[in-house]
N, C-alpha and C positions, 0 to 999 in steps of 0.2 A: 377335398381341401381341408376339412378339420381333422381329418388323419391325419394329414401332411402336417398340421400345424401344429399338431398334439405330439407329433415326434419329436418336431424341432424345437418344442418345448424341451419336452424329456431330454433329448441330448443336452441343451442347454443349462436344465438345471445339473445332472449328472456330473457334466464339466467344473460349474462351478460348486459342487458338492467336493469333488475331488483336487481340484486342485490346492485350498488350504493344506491339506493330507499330505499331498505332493514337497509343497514349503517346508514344511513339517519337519520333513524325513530328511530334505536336504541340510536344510537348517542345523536339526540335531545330529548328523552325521560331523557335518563340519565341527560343530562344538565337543564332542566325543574324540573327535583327531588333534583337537587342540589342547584340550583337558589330557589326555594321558600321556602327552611328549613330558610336562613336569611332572606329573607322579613318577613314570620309569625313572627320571633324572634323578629325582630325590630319592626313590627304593636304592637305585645305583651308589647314589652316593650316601646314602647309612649303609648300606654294606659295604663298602669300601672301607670308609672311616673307620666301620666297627672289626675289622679285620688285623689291621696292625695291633690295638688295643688286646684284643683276643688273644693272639699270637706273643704279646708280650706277658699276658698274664700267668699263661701259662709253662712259657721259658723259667722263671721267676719262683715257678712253686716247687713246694718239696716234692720225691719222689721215690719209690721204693717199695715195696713189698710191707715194710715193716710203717710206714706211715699210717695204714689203718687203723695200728693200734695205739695209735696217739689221741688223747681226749680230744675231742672236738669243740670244747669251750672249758673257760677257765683258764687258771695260770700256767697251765700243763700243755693247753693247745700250742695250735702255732702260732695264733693271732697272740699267744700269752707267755709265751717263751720271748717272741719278736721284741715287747716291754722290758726284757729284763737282762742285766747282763748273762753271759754263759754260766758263773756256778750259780747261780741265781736259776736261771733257766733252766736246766740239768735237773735242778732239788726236785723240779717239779714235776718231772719226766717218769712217770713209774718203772719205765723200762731203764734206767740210769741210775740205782738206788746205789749199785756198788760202786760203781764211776763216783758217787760224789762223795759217801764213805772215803774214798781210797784220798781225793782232792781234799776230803776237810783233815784226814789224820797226818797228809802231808803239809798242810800247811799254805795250801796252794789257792784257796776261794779268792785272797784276798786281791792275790796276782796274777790271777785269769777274769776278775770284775773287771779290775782296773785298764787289764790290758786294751788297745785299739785296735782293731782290723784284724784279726786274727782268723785261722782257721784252725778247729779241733776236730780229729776225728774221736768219737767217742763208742766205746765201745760197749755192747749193752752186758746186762745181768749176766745173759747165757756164754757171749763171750767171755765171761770173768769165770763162769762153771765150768769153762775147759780147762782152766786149770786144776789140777788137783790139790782139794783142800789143803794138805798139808802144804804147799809150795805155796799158794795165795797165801796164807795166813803167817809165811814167813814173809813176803816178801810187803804186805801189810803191816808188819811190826818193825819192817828195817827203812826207816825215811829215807835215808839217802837212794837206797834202789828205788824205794816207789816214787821218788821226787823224778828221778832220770825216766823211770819208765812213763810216768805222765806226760811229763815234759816234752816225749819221743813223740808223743800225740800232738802236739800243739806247732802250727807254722805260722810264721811272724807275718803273714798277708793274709786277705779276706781271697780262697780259691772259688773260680766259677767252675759246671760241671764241662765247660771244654778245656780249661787250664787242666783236667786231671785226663781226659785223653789219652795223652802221652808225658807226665811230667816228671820232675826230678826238685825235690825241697826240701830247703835245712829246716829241723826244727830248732824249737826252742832250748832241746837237749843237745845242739849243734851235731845230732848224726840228719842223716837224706833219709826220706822216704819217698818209693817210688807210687806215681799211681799207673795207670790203663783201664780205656773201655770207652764204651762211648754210647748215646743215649741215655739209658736208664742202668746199665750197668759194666760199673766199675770196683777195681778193686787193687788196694793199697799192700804193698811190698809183696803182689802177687797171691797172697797166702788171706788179708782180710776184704770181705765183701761190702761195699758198703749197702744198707739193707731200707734204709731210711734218708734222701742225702736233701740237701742244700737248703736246710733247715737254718732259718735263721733268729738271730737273738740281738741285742740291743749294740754287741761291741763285737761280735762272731760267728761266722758262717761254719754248720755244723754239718758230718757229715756221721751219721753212726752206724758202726761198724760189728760185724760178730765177732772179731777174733781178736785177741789183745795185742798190738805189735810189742815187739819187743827187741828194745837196738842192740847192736853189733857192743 
């Protein structure tokens, strides 16, 4: 008899040793199922949100080969060009030294500041060294040609990079330039690359190019 009754002790306590442990488990299981239906909801949904935001920032940014070698802060950057109108912006550009040269001896800062909505391709230093010295330094001393040939650069709208895809537009020298390409690389009257593009400035969306166009 006291075996018997020493067992049915032991089970007895055993059971009630165990079953709190039992509650336990149920308990926290149920709360562990409940708790992470909103976490996944909300991870879901900051990634969702944060995706269109992402994907628009990066549509928006300049692009190019030649973008790296733009200062990263100061007046020069992008964040520092974006302040200021186009010859304004340009001055600042160390790769655009002859570009603005060529716009202050023509006469032109004053009516590329002012101007609204514009698009300029701009074409850098080394674009300007394909020409040979003696033909730049005439064509530098004679305004009326440097006025047209600038002006050939300049369209009277702000271009996005899917507007140049496939397009056709008068400039401010009323000749067309064409573009083509698509992504990251286009190129204007077939013949200029743009290397650096959709750079923007306070009154113009810029696009810079190596090769100097030159109209009809």
């Amino acid at each position: 008899m006291n075996s018997a009754k020493i067992r049915r002790t032991a089970i007895a306590v055993t059971a009630a040793a165990l079953l709190p442990f039992s509650l336990a488990a149920c308990s926290g299981s149920g709360d562990d199922t409940k708790a992470a239906a909103p976490t996944t909801a909300t991870q879901d949904s900051a990634t969702t949100g944060a995706t269109p935001t992402e994907d628009a920032m990066t549509d928006d940014q300049p692009f190019g080969p030649a973008c790296a070698g733009v200062p990263k802060e100061g007046a020069g950057s992008f964040d520092g060009m974006a302040k200021d109108p186009v010859a304004t912006a340009a001055s600042n550009n160390p790769a655009l030294s002859t570009l603005v040269a060529a716009v202050q001896k023509a006469g032109l800062v004053d009516t590329l500041n002012n101007a609204q909505n514009i698009t300029v391709f701009a074409p850098t230093d080394a674009a300007f060294a394909k020409i040979p010295k003696a033909d730049l330094d005439k064509v530098l001393a004679d305004k009326a040609t440097l006025t047209k040939i600038l002006t050939y650069h300049v369209v009277g709208q702000k271009l996005t990079p899917e507007q140049l895809e496939n397009g056709s537009f008068e400039t401010l020298q009323k000749g067309m330039v064409t573009t083509a390409g698509s992504g990251e690389a286009y190129k204007v009257n077939n013949t200029a690359a743009v290397v650096c593009g959709n750079v923007k400035t306070a009154n113009a969306d810029v696009y810079i190019i190596d090769t100097v166009l030159m109209p009809k």
